[in-house]
mmCIF file as Biopython writes it, N, C-alpha, C and O atoms, coordinates in Angstrom:
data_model
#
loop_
_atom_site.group_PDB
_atom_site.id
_atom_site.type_symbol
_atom_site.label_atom_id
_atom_site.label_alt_id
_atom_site.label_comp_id
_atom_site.label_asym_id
_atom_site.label_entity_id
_atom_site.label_seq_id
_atom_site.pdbx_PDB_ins_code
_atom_site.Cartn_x
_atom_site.Cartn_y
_atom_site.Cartn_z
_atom_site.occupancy
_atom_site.B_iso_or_equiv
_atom_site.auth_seq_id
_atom_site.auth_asym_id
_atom_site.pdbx_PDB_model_num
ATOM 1   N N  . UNK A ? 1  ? -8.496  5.731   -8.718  1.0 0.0 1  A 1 
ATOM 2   C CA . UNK A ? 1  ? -9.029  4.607   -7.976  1.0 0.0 1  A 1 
ATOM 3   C C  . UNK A ? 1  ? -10.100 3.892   -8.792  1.0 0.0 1  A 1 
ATOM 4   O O  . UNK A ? 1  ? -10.012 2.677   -8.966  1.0 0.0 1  A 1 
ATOM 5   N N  . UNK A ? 2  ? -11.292 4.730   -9.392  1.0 0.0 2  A 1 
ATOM 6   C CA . UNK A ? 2  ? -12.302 4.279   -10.389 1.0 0.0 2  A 1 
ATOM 7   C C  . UNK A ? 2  ? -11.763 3.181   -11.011 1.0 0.0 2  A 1 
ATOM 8   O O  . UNK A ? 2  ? -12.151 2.032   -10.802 1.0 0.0 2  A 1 
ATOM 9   N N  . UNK A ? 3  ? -10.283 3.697   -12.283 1.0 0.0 3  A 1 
ATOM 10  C CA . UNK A ? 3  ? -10.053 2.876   -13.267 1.0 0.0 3  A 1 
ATOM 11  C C  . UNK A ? 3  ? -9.492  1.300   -12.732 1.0 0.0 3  A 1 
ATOM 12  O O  . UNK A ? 3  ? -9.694  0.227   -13.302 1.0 0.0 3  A 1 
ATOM 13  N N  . UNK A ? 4  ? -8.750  1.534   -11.492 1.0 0.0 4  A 1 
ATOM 14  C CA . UNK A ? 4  ? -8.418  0.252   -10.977 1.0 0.0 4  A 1 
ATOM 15  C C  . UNK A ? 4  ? -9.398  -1.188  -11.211 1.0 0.0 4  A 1 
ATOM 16  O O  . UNK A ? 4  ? -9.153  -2.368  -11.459 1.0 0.0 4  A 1 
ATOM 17  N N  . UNK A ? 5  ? -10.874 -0.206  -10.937 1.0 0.0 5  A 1 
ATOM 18  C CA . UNK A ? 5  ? -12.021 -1.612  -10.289 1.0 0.0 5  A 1 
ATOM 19  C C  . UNK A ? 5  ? -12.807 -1.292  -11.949 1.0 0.0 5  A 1 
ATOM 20  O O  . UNK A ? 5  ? -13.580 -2.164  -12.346 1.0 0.0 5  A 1 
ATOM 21  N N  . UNK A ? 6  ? -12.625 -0.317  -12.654 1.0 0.0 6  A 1 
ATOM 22  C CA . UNK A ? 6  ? -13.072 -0.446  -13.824 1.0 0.0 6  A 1 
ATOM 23  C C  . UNK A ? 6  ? -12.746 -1.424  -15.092 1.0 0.0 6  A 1 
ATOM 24  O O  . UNK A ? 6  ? -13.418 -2.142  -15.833 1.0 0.0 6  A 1 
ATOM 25  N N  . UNK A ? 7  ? -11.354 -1.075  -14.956 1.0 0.0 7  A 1 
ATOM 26  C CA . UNK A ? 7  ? -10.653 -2.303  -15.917 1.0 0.0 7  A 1 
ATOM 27  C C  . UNK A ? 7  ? -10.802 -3.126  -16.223 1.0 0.0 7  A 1 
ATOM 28  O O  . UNK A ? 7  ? -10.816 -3.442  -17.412 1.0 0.0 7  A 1 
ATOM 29  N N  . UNK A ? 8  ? -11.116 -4.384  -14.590 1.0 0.0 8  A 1 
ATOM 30  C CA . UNK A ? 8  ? -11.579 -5.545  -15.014 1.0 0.0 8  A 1 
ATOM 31  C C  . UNK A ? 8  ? -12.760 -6.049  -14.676 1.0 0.0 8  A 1 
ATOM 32  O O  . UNK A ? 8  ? -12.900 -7.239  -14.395 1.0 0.0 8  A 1 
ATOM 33  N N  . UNK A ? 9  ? -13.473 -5.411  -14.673 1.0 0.0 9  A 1 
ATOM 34  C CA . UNK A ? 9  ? -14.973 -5.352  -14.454 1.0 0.0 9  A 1 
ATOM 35  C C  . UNK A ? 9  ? -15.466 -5.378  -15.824 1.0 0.0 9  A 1 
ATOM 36  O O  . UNK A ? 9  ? -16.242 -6.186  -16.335 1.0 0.0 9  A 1 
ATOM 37  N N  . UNK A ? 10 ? -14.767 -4.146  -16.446 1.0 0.0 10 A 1 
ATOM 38  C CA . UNK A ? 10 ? -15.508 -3.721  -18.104 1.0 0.0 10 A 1 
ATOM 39  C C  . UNK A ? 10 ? -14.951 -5.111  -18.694 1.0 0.0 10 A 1 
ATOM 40  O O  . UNK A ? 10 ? -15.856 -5.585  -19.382 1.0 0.0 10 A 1 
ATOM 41  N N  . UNK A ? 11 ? -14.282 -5.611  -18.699 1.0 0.0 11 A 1 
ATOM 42  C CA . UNK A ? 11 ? -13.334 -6.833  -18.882 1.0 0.0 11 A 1 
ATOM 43  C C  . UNK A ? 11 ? -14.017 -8.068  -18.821 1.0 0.0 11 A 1 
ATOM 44  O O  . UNK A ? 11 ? -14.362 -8.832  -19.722 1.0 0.0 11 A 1 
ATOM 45  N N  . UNK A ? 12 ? -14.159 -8.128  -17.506 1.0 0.0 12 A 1 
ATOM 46  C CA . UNK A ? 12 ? -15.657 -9.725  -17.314 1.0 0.0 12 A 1 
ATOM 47  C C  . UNK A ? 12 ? -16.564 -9.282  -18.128 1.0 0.0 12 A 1 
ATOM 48  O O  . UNK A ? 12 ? -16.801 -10.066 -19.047 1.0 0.0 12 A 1 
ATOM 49  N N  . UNK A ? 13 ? -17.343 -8.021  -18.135 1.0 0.0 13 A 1 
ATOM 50  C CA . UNK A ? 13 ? -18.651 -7.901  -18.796 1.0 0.0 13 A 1 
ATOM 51  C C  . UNK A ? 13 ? -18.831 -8.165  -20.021 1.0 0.0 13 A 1 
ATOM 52  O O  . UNK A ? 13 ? -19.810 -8.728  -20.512 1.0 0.0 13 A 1 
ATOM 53  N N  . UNK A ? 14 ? -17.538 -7.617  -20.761 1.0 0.0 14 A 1 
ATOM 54  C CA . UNK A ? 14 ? -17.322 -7.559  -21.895 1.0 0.0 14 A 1 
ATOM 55  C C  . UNK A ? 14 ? -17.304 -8.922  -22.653 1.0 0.0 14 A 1 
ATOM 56  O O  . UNK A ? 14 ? -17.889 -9.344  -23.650 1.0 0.0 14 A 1 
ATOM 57  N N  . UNK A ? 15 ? -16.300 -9.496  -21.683 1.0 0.0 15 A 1 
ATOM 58  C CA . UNK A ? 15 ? -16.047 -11.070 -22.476 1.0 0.0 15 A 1 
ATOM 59  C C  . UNK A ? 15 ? -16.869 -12.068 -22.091 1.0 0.0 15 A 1 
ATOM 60  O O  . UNK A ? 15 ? -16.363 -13.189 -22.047 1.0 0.0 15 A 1 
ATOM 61  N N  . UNK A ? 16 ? -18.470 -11.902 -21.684 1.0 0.0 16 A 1 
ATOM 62  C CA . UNK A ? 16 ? -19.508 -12.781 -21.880 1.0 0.0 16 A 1 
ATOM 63  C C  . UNK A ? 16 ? -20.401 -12.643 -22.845 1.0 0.0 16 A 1 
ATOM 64  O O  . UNK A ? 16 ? -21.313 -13.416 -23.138 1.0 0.0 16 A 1 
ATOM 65  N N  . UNK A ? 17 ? -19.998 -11.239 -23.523 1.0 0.0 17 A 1 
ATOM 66  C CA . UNK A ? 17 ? -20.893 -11.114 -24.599 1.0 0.0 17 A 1 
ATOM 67  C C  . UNK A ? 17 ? -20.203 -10.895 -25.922 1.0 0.0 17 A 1 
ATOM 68  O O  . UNK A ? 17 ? -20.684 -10.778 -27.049 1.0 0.0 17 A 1 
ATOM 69  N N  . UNK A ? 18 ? -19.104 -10.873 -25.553 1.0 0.0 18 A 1 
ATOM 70  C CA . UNK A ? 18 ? -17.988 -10.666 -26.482 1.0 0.0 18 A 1 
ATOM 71  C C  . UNK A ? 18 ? -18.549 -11.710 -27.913 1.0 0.0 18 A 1 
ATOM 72  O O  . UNK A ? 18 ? -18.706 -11.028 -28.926 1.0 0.0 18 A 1 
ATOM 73  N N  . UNK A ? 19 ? -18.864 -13.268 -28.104 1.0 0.0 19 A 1 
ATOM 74  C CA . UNK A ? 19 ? -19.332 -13.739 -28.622 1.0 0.0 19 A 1 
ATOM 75  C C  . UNK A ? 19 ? -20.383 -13.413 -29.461 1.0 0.0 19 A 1 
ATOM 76  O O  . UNK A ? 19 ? -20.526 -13.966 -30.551 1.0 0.0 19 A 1 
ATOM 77  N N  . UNK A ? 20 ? -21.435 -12.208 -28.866 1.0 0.0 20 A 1 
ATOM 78  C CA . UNK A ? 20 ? -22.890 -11.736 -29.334 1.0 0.0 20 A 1 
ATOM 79  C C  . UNK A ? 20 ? -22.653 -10.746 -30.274 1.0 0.0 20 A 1 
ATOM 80  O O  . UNK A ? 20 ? -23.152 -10.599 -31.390 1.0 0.0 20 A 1 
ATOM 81  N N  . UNK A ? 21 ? -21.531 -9.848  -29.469 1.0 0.0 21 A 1 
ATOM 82  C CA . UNK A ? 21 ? -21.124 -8.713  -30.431 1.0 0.0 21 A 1 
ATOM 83  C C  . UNK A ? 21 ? -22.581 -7.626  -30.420 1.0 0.0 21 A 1 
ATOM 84  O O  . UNK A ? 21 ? -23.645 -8.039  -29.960 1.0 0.0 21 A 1 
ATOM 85  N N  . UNK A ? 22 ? -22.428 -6.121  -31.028 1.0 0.0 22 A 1 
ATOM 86  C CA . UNK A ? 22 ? -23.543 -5.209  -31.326 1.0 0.0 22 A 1 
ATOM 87  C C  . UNK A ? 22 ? -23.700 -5.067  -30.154 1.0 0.0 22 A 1 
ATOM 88  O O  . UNK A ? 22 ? -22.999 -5.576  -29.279 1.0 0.0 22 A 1 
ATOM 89  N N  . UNK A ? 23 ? -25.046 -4.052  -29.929 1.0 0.0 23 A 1 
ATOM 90  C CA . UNK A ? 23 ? -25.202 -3.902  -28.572 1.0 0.0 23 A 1 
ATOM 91  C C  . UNK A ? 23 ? -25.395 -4.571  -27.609 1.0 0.0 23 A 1 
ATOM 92  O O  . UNK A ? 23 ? -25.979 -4.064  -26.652 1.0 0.0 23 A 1 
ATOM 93  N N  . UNK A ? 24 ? -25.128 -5.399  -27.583 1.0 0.0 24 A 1 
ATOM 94  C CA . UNK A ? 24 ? -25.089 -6.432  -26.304 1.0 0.0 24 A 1 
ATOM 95  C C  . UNK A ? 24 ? -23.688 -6.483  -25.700 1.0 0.0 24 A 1 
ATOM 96  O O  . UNK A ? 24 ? -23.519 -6.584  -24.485 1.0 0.0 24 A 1 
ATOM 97  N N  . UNK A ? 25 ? -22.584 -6.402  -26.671 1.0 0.0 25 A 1 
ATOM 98  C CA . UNK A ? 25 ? -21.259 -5.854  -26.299 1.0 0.0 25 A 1 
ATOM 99  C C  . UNK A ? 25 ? -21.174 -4.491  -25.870 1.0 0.0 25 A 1 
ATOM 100 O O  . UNK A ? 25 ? -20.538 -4.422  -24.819 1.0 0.0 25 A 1 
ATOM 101 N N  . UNK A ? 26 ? -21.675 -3.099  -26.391 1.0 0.0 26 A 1 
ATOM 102 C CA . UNK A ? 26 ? -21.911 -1.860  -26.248 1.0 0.0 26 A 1 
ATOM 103 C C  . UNK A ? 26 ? -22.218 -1.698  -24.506 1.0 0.0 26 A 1 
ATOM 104 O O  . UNK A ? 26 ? -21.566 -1.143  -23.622 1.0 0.0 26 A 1 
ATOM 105 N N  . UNK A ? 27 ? -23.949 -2.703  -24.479 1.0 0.0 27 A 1 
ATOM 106 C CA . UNK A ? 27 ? -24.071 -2.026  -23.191 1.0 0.0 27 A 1 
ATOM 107 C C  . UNK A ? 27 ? -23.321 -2.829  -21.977 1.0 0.0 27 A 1 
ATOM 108 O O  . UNK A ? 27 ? -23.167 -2.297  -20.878 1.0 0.0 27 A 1 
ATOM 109 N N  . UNK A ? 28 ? -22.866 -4.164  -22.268 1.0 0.0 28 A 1 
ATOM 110 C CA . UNK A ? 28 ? -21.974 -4.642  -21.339 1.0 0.0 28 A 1 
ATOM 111 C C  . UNK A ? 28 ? -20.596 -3.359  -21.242 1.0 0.0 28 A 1 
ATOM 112 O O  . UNK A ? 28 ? -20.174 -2.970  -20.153 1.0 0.0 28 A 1 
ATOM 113 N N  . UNK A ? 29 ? -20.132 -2.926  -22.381 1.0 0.0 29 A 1 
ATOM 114 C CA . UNK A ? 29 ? -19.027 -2.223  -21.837 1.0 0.0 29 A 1 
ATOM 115 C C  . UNK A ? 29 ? -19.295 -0.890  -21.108 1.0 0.0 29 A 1 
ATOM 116 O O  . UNK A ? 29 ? -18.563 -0.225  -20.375 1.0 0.0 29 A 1 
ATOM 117 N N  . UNK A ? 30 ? -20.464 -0.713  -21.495 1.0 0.0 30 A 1 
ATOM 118 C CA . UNK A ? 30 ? -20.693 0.747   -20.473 1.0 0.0 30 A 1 
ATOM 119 C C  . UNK A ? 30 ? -21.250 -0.072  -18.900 1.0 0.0 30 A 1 
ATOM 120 O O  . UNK A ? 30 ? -21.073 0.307   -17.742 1.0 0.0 30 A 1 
ATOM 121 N N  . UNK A ? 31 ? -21.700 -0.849  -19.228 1.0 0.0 31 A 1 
ATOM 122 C CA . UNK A ? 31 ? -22.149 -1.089  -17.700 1.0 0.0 31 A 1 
ATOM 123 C C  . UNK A ? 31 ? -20.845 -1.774  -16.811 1.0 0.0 31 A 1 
ATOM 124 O O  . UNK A ? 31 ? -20.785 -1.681  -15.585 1.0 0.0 31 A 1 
ATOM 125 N N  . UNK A ? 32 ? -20.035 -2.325  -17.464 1.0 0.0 32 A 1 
ATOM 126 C CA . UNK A ? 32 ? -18.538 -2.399  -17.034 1.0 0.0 32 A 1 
ATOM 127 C C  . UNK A ? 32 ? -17.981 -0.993  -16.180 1.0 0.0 32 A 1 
ATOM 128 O O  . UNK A ? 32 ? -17.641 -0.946  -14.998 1.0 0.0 32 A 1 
ATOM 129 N N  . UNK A ? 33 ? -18.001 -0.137  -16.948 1.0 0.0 33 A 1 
ATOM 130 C CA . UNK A ? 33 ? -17.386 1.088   -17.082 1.0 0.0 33 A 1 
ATOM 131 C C  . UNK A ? 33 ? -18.212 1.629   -15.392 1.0 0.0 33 A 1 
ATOM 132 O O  . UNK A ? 33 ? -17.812 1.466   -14.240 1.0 0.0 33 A 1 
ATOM 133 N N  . UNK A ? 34 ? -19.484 2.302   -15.936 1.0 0.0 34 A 1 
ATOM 134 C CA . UNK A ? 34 ? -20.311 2.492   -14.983 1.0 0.0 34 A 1 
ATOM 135 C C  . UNK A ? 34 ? -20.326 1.847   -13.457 1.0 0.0 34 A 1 
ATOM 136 O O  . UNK A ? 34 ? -20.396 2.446   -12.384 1.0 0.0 34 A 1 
ATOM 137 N N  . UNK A ? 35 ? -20.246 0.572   -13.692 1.0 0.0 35 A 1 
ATOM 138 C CA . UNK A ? 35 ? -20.573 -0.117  -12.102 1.0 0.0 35 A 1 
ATOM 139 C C  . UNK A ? 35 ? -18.198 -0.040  -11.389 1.0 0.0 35 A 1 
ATOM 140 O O  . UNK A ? 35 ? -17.882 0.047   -10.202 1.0 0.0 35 A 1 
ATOM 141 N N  . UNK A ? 36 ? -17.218 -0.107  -12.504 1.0 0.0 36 A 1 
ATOM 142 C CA . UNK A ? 36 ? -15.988 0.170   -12.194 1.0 0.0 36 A 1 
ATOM 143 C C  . UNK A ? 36 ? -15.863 1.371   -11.441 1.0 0.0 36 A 1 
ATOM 144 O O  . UNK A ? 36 ? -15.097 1.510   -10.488 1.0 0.0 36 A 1 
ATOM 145 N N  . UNK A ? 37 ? -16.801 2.417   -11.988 1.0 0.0 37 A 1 
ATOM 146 C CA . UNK A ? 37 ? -16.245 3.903   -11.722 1.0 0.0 37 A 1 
ATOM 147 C C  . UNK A ? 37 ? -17.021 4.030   -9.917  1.0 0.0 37 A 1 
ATOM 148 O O  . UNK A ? 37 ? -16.744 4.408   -8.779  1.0 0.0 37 A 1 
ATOM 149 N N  . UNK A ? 38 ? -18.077 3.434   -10.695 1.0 0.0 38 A 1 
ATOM 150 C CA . UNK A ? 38 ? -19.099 3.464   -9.008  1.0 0.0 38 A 1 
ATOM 151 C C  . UNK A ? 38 ? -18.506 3.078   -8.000  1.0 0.0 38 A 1 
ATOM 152 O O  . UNK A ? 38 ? -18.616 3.726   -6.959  1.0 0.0 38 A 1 
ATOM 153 N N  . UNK A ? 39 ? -17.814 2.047   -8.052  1.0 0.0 39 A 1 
ATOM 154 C CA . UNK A ? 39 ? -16.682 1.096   -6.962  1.0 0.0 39 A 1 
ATOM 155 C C  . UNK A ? 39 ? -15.975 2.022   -6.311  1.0 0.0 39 A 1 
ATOM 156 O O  . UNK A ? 39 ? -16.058 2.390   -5.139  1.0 0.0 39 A 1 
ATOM 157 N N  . UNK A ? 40 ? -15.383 2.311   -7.041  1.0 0.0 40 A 1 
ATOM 158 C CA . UNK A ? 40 ? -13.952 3.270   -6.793  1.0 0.0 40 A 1 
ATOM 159 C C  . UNK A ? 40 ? -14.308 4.994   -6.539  1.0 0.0 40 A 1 
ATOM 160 O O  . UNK A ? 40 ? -13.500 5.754   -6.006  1.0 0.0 40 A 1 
ATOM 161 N N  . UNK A ? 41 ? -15.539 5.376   -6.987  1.0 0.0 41 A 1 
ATOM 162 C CA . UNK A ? 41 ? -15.652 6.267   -6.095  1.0 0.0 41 A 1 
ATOM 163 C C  . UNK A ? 41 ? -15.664 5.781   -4.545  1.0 0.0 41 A 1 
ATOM 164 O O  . UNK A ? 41 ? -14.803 5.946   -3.681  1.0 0.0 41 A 1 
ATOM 165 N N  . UNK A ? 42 ? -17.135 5.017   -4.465  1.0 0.0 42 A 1 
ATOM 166 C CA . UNK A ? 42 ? -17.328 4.277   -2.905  1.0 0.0 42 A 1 
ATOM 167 C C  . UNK A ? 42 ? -16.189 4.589   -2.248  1.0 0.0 42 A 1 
ATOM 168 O O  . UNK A ? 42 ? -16.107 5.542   -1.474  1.0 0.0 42 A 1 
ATOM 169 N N  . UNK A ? 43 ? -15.081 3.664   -2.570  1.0 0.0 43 A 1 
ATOM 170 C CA . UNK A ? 43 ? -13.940 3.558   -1.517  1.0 0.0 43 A 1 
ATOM 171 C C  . UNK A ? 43 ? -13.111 4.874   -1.968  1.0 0.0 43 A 1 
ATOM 172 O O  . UNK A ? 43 ? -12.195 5.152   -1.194  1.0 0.0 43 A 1 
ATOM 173 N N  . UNK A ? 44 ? -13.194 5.327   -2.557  1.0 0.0 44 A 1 
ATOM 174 C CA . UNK A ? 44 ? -12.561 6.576   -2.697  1.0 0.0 44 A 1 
ATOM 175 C C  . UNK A ? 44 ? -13.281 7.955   -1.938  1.0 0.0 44 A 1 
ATOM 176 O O  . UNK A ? 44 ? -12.795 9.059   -1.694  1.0 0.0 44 A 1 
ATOM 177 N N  . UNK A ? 45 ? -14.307 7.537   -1.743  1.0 0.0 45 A 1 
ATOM 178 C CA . UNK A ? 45 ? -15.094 8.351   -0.724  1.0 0.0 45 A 1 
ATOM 179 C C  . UNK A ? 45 ? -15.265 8.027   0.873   1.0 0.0 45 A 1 
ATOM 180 O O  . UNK A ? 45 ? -15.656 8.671   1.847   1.0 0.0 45 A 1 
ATOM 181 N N  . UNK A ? 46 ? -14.780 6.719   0.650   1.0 0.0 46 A 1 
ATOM 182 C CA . UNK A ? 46 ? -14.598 6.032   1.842   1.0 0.0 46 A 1 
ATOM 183 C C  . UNK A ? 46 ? -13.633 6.423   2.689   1.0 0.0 46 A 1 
ATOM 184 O O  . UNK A ? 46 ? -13.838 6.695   3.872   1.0 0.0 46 A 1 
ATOM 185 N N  . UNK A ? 47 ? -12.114 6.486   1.902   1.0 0.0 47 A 1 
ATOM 186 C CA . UNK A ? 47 ? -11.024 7.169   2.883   1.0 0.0 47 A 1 
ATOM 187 C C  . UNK A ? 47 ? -10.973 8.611   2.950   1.0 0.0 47 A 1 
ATOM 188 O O  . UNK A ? 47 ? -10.010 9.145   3.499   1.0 0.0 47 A 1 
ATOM 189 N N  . UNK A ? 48 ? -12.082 9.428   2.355   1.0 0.0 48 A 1 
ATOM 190 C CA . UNK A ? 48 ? -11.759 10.950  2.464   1.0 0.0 48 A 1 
ATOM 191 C C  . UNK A ? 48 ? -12.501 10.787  3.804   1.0 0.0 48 A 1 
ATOM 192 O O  . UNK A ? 48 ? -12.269 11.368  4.864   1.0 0.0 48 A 1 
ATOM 193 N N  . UNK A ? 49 ? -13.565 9.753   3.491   1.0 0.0 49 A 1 
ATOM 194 C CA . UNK A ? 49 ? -14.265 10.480  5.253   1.0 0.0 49 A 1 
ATOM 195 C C  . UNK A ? 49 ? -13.783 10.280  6.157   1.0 0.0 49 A 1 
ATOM 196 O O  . UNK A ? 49 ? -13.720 11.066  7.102   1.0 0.0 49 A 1 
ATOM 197 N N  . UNK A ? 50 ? -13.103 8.684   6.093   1.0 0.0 50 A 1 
ATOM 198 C CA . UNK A ? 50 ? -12.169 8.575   7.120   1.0 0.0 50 A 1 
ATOM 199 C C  . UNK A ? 50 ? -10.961 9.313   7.419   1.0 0.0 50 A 1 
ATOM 200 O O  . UNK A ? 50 ? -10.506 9.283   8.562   1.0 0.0 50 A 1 
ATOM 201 N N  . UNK A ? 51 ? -10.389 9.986   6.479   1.0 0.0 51 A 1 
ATOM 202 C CA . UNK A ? 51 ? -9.763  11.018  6.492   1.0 0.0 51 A 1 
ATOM 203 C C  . UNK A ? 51 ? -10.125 12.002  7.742   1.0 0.0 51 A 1 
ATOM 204 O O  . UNK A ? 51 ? -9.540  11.991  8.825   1.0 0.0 51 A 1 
ATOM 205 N N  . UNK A ? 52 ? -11.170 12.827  7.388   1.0 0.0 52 A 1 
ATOM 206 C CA . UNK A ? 52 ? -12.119 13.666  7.789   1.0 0.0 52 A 1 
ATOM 207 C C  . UNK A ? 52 ? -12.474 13.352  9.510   1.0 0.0 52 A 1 
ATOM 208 O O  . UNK A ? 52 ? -12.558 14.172  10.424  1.0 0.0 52 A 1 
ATOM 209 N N  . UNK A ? 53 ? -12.614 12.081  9.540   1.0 0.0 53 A 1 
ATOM 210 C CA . UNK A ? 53 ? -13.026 11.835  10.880  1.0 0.0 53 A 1 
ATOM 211 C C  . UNK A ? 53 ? -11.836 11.552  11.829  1.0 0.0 53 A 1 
ATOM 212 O O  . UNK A ? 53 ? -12.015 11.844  13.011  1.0 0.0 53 A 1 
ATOM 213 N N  . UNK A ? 54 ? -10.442 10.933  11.406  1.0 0.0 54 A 1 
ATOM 214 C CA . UNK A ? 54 ? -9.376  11.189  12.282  1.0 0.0 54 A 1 
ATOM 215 C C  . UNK A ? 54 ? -9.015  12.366  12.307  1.0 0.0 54 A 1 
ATOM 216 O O  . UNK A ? 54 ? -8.270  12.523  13.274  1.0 0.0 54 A 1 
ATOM 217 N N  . UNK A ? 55 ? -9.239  13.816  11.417  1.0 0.0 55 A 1 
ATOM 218 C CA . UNK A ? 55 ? -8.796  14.890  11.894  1.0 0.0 55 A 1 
ATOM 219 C C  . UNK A ? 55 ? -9.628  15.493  12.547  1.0 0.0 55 A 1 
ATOM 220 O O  . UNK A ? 55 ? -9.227  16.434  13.232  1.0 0.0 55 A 1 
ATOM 221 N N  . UNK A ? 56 ? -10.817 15.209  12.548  1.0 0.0 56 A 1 
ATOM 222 C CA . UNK A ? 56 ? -11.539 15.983  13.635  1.0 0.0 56 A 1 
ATOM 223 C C  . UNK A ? 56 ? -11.034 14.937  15.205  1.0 0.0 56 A 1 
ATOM 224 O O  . UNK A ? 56 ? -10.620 15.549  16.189  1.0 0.0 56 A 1 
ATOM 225 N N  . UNK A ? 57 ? -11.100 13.969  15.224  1.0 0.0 57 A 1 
ATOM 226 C CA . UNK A ? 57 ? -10.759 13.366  16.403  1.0 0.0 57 A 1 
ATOM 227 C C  . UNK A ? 57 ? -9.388  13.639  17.064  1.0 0.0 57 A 1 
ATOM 228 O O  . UNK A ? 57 ? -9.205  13.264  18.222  1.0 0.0 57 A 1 
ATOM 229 N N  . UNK A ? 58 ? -8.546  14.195  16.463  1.0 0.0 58 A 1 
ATOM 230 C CA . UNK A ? 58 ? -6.961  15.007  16.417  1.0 0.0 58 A 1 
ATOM 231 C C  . UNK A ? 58 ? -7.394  16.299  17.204  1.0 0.0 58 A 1 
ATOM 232 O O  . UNK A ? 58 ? -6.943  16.623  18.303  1.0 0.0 58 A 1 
ATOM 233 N N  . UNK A ? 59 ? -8.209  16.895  16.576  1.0 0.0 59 A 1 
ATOM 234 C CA . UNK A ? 59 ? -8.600  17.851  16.883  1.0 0.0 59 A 1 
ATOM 235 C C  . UNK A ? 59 ? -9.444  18.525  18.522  1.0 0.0 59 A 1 
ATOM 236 O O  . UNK A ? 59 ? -9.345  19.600  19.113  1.0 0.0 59 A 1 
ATOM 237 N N  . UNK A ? 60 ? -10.265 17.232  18.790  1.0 0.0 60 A 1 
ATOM 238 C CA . UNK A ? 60 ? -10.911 17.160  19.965  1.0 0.0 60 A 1 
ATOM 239 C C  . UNK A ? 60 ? -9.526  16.373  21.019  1.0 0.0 60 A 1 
ATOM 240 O O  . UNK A ? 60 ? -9.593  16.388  22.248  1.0 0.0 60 A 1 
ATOM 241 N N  . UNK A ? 61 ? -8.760  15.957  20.523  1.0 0.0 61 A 1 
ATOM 242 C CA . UNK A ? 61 ? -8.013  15.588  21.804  1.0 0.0 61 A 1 
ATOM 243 C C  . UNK A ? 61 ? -7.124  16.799  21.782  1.0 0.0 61 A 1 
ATOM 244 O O  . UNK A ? 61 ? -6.835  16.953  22.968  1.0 0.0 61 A 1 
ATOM 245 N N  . UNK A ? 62 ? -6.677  17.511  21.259  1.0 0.0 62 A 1 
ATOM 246 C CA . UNK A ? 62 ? -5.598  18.194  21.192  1.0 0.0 62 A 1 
ATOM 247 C C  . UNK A ? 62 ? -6.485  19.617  21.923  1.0 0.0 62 A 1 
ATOM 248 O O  . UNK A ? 62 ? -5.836  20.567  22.361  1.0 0.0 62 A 1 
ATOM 249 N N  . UNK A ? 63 ? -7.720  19.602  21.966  1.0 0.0 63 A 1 
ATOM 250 C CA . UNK A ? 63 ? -8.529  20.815  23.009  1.0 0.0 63 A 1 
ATOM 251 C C  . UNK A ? 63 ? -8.298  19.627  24.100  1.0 0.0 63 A 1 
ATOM 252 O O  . UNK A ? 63 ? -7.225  19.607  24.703  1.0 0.0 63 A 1 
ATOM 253 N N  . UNK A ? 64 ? -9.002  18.923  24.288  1.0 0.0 64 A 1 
ATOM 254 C CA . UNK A ? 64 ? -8.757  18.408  25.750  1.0 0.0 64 A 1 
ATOM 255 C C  . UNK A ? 64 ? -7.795  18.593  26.548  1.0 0.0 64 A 1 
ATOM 256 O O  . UNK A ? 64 ? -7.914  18.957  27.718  1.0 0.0 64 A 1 
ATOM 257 N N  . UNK A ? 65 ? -6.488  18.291  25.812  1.0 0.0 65 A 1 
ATOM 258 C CA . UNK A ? 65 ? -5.291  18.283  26.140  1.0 0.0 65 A 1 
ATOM 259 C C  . UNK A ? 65 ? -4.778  19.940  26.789  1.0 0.0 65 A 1 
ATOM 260 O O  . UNK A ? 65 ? -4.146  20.346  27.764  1.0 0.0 65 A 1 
ATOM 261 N N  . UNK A ? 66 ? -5.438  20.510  25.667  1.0 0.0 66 A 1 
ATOM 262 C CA . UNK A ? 66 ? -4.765  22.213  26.613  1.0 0.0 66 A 1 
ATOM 263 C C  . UNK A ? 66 ? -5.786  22.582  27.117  1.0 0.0 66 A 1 
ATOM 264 O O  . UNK A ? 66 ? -5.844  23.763  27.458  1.0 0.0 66 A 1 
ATOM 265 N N  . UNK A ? 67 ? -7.058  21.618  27.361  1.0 0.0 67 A 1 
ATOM 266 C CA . UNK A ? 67 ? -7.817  22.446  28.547  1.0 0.0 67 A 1 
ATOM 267 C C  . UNK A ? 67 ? -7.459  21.770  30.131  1.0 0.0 67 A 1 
ATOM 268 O O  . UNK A ? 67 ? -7.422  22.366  31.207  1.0 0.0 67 A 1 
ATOM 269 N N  . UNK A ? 68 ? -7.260  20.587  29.895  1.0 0.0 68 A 1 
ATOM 270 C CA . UNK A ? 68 ? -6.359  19.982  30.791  1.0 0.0 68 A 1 
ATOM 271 C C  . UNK A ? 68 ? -4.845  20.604  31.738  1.0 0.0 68 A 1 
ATOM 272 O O  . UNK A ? 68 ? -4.448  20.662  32.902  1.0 0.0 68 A 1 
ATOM 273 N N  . UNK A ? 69 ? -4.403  20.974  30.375  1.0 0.0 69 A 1 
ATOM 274 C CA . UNK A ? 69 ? -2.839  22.082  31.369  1.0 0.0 69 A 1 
ATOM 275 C C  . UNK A ? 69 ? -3.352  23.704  31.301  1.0 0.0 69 A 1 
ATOM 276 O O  . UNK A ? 69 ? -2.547  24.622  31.459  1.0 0.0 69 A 1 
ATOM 277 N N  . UNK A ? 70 ? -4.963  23.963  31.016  1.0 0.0 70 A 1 
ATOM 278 C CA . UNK A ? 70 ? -4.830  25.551  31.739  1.0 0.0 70 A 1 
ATOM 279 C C  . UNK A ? 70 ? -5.141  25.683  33.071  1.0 0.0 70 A 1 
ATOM 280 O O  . UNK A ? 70 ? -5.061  26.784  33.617  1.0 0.0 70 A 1 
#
């Protein structure tokens, strides 16, 4: 998921300094890299919780449910 939002992120960053070259290219591509990977954890952390929270909600209806027919 990271590399998805990394790609072209490192990509814009890159090609505004691309012209300057040396570290000004260097730290654009890590900060490309860095703020890509950050993204894509986010939402990659985003659907585990949501994950997480429809199975517990599965979970509380499915007690309701057999406390209901005891």
């Amino acid at each position: 998921m990271g590399a998805a939002f990394a790609a072209p992120i490192t990509w814009i960053a890159a090609a505004d300094t691309f012209a300057e070259g040396g570290f000004a290219l260097l730290a654009s591509i890590v900060f490309g890299l860095a703020a890509g990977l950050c993204v894509g954890a986010l939402i990659a952390a985003n659907f585990a919780m949501l994950a997480i929270e429809e199975k517990e909600h599965e979970q509380a209806v499915a007690q309701r449910q057999a406390h209901a027919h005891a």
